[in-house]
C-alpha positions in Angstrom: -59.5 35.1 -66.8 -58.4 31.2 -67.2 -60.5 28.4 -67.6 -59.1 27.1 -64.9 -60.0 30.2 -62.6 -63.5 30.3 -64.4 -64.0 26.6 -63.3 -62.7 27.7 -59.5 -65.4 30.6 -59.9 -68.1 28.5 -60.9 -67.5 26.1 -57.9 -67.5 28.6 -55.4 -70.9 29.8 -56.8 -72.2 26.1 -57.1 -71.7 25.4 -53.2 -73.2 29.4 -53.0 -76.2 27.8 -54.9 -75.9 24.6 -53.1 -75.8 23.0 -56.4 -74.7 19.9 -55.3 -74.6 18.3 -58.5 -72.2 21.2 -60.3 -70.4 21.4 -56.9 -69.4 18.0 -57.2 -68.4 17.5 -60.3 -66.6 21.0 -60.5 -65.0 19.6 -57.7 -63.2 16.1 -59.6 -62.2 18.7 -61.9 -60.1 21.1 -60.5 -58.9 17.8 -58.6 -57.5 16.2 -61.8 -56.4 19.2 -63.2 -54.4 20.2 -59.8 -53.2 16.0 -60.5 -52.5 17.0 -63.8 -50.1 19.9 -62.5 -48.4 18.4 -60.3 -47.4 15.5 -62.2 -46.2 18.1 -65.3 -45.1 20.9 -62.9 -46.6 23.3 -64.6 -49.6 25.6 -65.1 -52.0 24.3 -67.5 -53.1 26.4 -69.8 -56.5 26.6 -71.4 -56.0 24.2 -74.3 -54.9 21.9 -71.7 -57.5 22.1 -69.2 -60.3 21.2 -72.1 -57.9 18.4 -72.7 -58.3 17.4 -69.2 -62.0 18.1 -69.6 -62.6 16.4 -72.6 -60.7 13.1 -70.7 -63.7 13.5 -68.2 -66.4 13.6 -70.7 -65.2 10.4 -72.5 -64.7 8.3 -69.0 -68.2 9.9 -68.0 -69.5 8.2 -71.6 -67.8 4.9 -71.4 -69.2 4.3 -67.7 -72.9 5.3 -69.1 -72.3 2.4 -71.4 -72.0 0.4 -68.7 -74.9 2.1 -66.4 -76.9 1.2 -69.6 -76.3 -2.8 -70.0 -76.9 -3.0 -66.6 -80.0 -1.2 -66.5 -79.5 1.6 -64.1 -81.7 4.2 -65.4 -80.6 6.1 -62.4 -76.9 6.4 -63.1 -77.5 6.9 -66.5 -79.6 9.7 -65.7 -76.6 10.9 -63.0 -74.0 10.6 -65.4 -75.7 12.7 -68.2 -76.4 15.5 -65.3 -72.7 15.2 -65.1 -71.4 15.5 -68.4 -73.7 18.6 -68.9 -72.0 20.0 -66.5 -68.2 19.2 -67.8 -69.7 20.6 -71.6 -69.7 23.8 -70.8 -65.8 23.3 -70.4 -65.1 21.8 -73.5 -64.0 22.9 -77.1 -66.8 23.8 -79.5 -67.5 20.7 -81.4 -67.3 20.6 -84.9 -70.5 20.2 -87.2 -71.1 16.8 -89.3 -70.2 19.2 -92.2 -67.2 20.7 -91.4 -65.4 17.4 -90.1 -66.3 16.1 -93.1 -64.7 18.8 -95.8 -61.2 18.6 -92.9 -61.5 15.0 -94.1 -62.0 15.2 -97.3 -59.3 18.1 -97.7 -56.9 15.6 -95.9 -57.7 13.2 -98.0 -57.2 14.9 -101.0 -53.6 16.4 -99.5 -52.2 13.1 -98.6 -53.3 11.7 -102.3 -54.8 8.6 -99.9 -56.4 5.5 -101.6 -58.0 3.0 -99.7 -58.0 1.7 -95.9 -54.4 1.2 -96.2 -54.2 4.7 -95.6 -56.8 5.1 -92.7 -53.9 5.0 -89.8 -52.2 8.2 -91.7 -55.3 10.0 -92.1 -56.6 9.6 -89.1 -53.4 10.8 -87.0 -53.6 14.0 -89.7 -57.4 14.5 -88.8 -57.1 14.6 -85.4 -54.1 17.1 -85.0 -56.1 19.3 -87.3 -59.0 19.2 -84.6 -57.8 19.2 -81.6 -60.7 17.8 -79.1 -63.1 19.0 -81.3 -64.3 16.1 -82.7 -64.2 12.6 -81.2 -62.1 10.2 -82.6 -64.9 7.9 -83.3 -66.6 10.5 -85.4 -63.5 10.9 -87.0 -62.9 7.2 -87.5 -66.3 6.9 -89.3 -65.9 9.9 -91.6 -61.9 8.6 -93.0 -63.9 5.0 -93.0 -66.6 6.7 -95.0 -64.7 8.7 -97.4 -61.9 6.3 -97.9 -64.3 3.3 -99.0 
């Protein structure tokens, strides 16, 4: 079975459940993936549904940011709810260790020196992981290592 029919699945059982919460969120998702279809005209496959997922997640994080300078303990509480939800979705994220020896391994490969080099890495890192490792945790292990 798909993701994309696992997510359908799990809908149907939220509104079952009355889990209005799951239900709704469930719900944006299949919507931007069906968006996501129509626009490519194509079936999205698994690796592109977490894409889609993972999009969700990081717009879900930058609005808690705001939720959070404006002091709205409520929608910050909402919005974690929500990105619980979308989690179970997503791409097994890598451990602190193991982003750090891709880094280090693509450091080593490209022979790169210095923060000149960061914009090369840092494209290199990221097609090696694929969504499973945000960019800013990328960002600070090439910073890290590259110093």
């Amino acid at each position: 079975m798909s993701l994309k029919q696992t997510i359908q699945e799990n809908r149907i059982r939220a509104m079952k459940e009355k889990d209005t919460m799951a239900r709704s969120v469930l719900g944006m998702l299949i919507s931007a993936i069906k968006n996501e279809e129509i626009d490519t005209k194509e079936e999205m496959s698994d690796e592109q549904v977490q894409t889609i997922v993972l999009r969700q997640i990081k717009q879900l994080n930058d609005a808690k940011k705001d939720f959070l300078s404006g002091e709205r303990n409520d929608l910050v509480e909402k919005t974690n709810q929500e990105i619980a939800v979308l989690e179970a979705y997503a791409p097994a994220q890598l451990s602190d260790e193991e982003l750090q020896a891709i880094v280090q391994s693509t450091i080593q490969d490209m022979n790169a020196e210095g923060m000149s080099m960061m914009g090369a890495v840092m494209g290199t890192v990221m097609g090696k992981v694929k969504g499973q490792a945000n960019g800013n945790r990328v960002k600070e292990q090439v910073q890290k290592q590259l110093q």
